[in-house]
GUDRENVEX-348430 format. One record per residue (C-alpha): chain; residue number from 0; residue in one letter; y, x, z. Coordinates in Angstrom, 3 decimals, decimal comma, always signed. Each point is the difference from the previous one (the first is absolute). Layout:
REM residues N
chaine	num	residu	yy	xx	zz
A	NUM	A	Y	X	Z
...
***
This chain:
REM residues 301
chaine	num	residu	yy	xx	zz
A	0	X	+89,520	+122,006	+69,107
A	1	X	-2,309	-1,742	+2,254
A	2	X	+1,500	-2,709	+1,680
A	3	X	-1,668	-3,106	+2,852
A	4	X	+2,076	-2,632	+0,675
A	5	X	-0,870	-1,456	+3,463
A	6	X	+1,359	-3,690	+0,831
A	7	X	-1,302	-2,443	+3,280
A	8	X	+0,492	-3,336	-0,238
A	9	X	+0,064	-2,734	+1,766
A	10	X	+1,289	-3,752	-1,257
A	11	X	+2,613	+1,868	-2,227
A	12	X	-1,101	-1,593	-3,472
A	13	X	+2,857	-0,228	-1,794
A	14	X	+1,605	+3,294	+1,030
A	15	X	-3,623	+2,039	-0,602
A	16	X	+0,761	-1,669	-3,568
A	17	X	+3,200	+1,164	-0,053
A	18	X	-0,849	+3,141	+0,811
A	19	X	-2,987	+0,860	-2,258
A	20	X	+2,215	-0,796	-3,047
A	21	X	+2,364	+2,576	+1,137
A	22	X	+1,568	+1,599	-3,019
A	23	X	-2,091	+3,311	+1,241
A	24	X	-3,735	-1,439	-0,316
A	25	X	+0,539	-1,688	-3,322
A	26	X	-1,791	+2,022	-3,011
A	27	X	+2,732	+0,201	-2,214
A	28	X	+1,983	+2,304	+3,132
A	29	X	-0,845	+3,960	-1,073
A	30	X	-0,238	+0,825	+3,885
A	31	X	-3,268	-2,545	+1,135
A	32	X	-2,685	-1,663	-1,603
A	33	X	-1,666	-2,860	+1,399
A	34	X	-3,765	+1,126	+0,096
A	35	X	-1,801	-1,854	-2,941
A	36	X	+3,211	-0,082	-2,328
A	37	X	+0,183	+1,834	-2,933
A	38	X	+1,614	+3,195	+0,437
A	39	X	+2,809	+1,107	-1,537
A	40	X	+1,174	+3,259	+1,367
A	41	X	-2,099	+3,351	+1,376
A	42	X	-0,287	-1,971	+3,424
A	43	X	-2,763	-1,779	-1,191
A	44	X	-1,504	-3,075	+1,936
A	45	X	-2,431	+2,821	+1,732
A	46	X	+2,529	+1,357	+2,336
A	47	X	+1,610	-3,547	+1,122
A	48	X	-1,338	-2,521	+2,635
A	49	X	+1,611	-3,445	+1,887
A	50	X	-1,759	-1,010	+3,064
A	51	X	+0,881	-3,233	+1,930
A	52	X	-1,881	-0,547	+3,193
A	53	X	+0,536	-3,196	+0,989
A	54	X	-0,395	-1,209	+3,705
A	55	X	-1,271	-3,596	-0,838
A	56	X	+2,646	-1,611	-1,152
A	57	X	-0,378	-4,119	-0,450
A	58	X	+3,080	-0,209	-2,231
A	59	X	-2,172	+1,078	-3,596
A	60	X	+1,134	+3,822	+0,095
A	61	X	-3,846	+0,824	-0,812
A	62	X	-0,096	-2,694	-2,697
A	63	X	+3,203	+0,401	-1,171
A	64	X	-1,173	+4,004	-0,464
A	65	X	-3,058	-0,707	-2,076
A	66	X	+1,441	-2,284	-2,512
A	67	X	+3,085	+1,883	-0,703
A	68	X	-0,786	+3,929	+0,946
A	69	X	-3,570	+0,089	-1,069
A	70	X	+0,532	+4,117	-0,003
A	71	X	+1,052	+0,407	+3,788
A	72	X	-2,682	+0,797	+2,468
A	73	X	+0,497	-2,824	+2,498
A	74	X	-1,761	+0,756	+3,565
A	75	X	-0,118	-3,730	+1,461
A	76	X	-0,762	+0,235	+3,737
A	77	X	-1,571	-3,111	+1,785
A	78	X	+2,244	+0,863	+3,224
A	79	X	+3,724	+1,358	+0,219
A	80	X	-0,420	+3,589	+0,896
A	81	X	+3,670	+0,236	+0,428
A	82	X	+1,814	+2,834	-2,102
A	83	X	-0,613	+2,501	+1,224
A	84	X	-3,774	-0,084	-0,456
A	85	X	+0,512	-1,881	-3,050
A	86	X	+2,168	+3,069	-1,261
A	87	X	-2,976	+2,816	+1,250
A	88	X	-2,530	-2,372	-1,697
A	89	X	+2,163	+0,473	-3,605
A	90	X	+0,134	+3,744	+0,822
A	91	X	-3,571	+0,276	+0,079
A	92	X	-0,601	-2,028	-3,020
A	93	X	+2,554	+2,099	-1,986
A	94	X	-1,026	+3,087	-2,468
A	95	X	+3,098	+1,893	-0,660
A	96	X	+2,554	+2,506	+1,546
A	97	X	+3,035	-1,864	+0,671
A	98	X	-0,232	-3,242	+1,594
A	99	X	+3,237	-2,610	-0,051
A	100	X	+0,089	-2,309	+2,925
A	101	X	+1,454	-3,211	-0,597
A	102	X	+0,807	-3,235	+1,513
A	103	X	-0,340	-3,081	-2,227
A	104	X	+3,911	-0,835	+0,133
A	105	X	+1,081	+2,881	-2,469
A	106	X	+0,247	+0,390	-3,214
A	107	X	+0,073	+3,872	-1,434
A	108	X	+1,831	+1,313	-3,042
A	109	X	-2,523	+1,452	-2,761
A	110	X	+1,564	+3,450	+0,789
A	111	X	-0,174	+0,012	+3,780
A	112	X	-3,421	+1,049	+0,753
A	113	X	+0,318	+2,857	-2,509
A	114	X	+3,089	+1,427	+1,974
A	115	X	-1,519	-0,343	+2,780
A	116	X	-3,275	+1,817	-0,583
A	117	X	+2,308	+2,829	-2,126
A	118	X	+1,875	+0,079	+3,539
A	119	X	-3,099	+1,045	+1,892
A	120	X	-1,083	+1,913	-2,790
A	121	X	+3,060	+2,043	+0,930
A	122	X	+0,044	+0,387	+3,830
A	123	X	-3,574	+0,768	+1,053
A	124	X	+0,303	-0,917	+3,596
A	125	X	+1,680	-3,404	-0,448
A	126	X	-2,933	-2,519	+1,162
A	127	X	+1,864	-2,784	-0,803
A	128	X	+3,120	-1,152	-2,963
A	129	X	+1,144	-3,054	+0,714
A	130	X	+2,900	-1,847	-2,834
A	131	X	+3,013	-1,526	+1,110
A	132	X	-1,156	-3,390	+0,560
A	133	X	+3,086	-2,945	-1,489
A	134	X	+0,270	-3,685	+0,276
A	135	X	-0,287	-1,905	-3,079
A	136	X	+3,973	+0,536	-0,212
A	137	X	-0,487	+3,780	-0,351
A	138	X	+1,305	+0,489	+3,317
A	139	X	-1,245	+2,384	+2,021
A	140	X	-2,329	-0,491	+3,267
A	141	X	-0,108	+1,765	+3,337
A	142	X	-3,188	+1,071	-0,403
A	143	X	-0,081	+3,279	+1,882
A	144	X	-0,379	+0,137	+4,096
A	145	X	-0,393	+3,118	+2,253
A	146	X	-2,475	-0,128	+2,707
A	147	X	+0,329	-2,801	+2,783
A	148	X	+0,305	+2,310	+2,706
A	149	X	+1,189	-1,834	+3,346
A	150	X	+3,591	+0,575	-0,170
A	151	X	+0,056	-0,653	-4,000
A	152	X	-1,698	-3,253	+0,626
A	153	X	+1,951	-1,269	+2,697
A	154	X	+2,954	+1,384	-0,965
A	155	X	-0,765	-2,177	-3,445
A	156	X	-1,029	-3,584	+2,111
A	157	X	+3,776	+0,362	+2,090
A	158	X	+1,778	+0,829	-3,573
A	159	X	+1,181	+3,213	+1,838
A	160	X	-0,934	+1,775	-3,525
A	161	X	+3,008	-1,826	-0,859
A	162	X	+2,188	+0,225	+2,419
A	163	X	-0,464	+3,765	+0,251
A	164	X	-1,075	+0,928	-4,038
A	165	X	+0,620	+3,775	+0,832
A	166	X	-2,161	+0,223	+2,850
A	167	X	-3,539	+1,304	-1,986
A	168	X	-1,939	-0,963	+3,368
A	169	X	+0,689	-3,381	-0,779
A	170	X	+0,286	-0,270	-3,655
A	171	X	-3,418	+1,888	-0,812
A	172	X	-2,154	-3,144	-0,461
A	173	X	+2,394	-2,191	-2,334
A	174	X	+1,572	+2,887	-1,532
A	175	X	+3,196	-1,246	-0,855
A	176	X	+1,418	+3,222	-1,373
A	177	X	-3,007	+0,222	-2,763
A	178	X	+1,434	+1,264	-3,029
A	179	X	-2,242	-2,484	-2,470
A	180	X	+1,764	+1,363	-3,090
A	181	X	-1,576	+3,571	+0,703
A	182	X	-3,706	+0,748	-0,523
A	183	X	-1,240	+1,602	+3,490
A	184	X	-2,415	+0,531	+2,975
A	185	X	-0,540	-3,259	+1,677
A	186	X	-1,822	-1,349	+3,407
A	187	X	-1,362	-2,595	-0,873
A	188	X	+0,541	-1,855	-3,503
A	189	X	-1,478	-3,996	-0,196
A	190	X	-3,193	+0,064	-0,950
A	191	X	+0,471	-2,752	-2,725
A	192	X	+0,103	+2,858	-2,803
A	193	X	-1,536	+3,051	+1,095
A	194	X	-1,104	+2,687	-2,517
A	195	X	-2,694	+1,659	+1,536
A	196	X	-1,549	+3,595	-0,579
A	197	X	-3,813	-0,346	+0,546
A	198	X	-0,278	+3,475	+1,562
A	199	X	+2,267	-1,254	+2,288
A	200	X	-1,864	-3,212	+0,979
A	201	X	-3,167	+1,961	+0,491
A	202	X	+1,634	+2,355	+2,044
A	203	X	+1,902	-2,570	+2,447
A	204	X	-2,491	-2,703	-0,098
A	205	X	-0,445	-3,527	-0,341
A	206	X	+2,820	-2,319	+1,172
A	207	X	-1,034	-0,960	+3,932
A	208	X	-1,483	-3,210	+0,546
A	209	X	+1,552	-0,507	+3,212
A	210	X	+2,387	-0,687	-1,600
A	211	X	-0,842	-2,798	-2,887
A	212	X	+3,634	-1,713	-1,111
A	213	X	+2,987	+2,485	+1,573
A	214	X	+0,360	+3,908	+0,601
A	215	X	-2,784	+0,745	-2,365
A	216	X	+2,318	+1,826	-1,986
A	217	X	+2,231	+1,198	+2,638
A	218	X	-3,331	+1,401	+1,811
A	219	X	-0,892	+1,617	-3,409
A	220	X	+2,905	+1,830	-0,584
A	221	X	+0,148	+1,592	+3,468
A	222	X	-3,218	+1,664	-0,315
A	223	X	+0,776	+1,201	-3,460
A	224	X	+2,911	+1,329	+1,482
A	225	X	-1,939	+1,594	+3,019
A	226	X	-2,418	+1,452	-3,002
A	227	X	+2,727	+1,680	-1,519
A	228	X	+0,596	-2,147	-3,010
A	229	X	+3,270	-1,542	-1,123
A	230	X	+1,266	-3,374	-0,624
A	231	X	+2,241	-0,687	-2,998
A	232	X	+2,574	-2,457	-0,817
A	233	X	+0,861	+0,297	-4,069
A	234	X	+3,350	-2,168	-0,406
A	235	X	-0,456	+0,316	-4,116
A	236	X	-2,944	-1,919	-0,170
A	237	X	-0,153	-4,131	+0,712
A	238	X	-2,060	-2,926	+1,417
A	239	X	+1,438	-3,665	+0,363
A	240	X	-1,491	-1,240	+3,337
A	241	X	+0,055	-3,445	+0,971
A	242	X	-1,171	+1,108	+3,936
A	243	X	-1,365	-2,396	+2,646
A	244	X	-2,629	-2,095	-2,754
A	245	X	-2,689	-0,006	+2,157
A	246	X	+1,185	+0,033	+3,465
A	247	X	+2,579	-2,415	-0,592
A	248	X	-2,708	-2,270	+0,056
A	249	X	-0,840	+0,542	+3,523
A	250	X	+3,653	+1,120	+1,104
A	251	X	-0,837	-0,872	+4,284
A	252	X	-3,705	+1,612	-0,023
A	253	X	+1,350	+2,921	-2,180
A	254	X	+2,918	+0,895	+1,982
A	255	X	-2,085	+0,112	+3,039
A	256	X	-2,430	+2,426	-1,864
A	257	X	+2,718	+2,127	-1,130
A	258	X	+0,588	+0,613	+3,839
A	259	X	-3,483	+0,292	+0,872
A	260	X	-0,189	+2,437	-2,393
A	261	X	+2,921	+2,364	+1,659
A	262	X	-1,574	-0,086	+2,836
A	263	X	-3,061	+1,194	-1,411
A	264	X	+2,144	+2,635	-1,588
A	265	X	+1,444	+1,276	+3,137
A	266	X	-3,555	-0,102	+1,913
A	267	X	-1,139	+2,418	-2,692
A	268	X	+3,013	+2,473	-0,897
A	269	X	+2,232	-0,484	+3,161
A	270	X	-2,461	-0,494	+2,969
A	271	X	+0,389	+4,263	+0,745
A	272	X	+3,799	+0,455	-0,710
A	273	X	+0,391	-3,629	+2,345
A	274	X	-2,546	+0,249	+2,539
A	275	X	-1,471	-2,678	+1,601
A	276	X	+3,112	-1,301	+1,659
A	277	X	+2,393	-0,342	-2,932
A	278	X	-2,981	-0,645	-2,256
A	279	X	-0,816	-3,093	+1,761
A	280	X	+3,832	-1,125	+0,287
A	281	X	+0,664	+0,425	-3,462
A	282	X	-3,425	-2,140	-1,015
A	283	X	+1,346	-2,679	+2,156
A	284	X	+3,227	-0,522	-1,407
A	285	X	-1,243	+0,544	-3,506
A	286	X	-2,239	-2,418	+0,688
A	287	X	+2,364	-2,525	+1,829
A	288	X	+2,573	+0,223	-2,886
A	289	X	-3,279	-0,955	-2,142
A	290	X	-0,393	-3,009	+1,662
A	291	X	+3,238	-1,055	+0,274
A	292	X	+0,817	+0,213	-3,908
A	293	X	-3,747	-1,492	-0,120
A	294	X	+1,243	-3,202	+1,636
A	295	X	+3,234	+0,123	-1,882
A	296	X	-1,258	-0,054	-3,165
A	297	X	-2,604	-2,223	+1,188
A	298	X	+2,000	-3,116	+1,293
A	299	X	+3,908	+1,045	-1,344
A	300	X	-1,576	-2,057	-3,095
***
């Protein structure tokens, strides 16, 4: 089994920590060996790897990585590349078949990335397995969204997916309905634990620059999905997820990315089903409900 594990950070210290002594990358766990251990199953230290790229942090991430995880390859980066070139920079670094994207805010079980590799393993044209993702209370997230698609998205900003949960033109971004007790086809699962088949990665590329924080991983999974792969959600397998550790830290300039980013998205995927007309009109009020949550979460505080 050769495994990568891929994780950007940025100012995150104590939840990269967290994360690297995940019950899953310790030695004595029969499903991942930290490279340089000792090994003590047919895994061997060989065929695993931990990369953290990290976008030049200022809280001691790098530091804190050299005294205390002398075996992970740390990429330290002078300038924040953002994640999603941060991710493609880990990608390139790695040596192995299956790479696991994660965020810095989880922490994953030692038999998770096992499952999830023995998932692929299984279903040849799944591109992606992604876990459920939990809280630290073991409950579960709503980490699965369909494709923002006009209606979807608007119909999600008026809470009309609410008001009308049966309607699937409305409900397809938040998907309400999702069943997260059964393992399935999804969209688009958060990219804060993705299990990734290198094949795959090749095949669909890179994540796209354009866009460097948000709708990376929405972006990615719609061309794997135009290439003919699959996306998988696997409801047996688990990662606790914290969610929002970076961007928290830069809640007003985030949220106005996030929307920056859509309308990036829709520019790239949208601009022939729209045309210019309704392109334009939906870029203007994504980007005027940017800037109004901008300056809400900017001076509400």
């Amino acid at each position: 089994m050769r495994l990568s594990v891929l994780i950007v950070n940025w100012n995150t210290r104590d939840d990269l920590e967290r994360c690297l002594t995940s019950s899953a990358f310790r030695v004595s766990s029969p499903e991942f060996l930290v490279p340089g251990s000792e090994p003590d199953s047919e895994l061997g230290t060989r065929n695993s790897e931990l990369i953290v790229v990290d976008n030049a942090s200022t809280d001691g991430s790098v530091e804190m990585l050299a005294r205390s995880f002398p075996n992970v390859t740390v990429l330290a980066l002078d300038t924040n590349l953002g994640y999603a070139r941060g991710n493609n920079l880990a990608a390139e670094a790695a040596n192995s078949d299956w790479l696991l994207f994660l965020n810095p805010d989880t922490v994953v079980p030692a038999d998770t990335p096992a499952a999830l590799i023995r998932f692929l393993e299984g279903h040849p044209r799944a591109a992606i397995a992604a876990p459920r993702l939990v809280s630290k209370d073991g409950s579960t997230q709503a980490s699965i969204r369909g494709m923002p698609t006009p209606v979807a998205m608007f119909a999600a900003w008026l809470h009309l997916d609410r008001l009308f949960s049966r309607a699937e033109a409305f409900t397809s971004y938040r998907l309400p309905g999702f069943d997260y007790d059964l393992t399935q086809q999804a969209p688009q699962p958060m990219a804060s634990a993705w299990m990734v088949r290198r094949a795959a990665w090749e095949d669909v590329g890179p994540f796209d620059p354009a866009f460097p924080l948000f709708f990376n991983d929405v972006d990615w999974c719609l061309r794997a999905l135009d290439k003919g792969w699959e996306v998988w959600y696997v409801a047996d397998t688990r990662v606790e997820h914290r969610g929002g550790a970076s961007t928290s830290q830069v809640k007003p300039r985030a949220t106005w990315e996030s929307h920056r980013a859509m309308a990036a998205f829709y520019r790239k995927h949208y601009s022939k089903r729209l045309g210019p007309l309704m392109l334009a009109i939906c870029v203007a009020v994504i980007r005027a409900v940017g800037a109004v949550r901008y300056l809400w979460y900017r001076y509400s505080r």
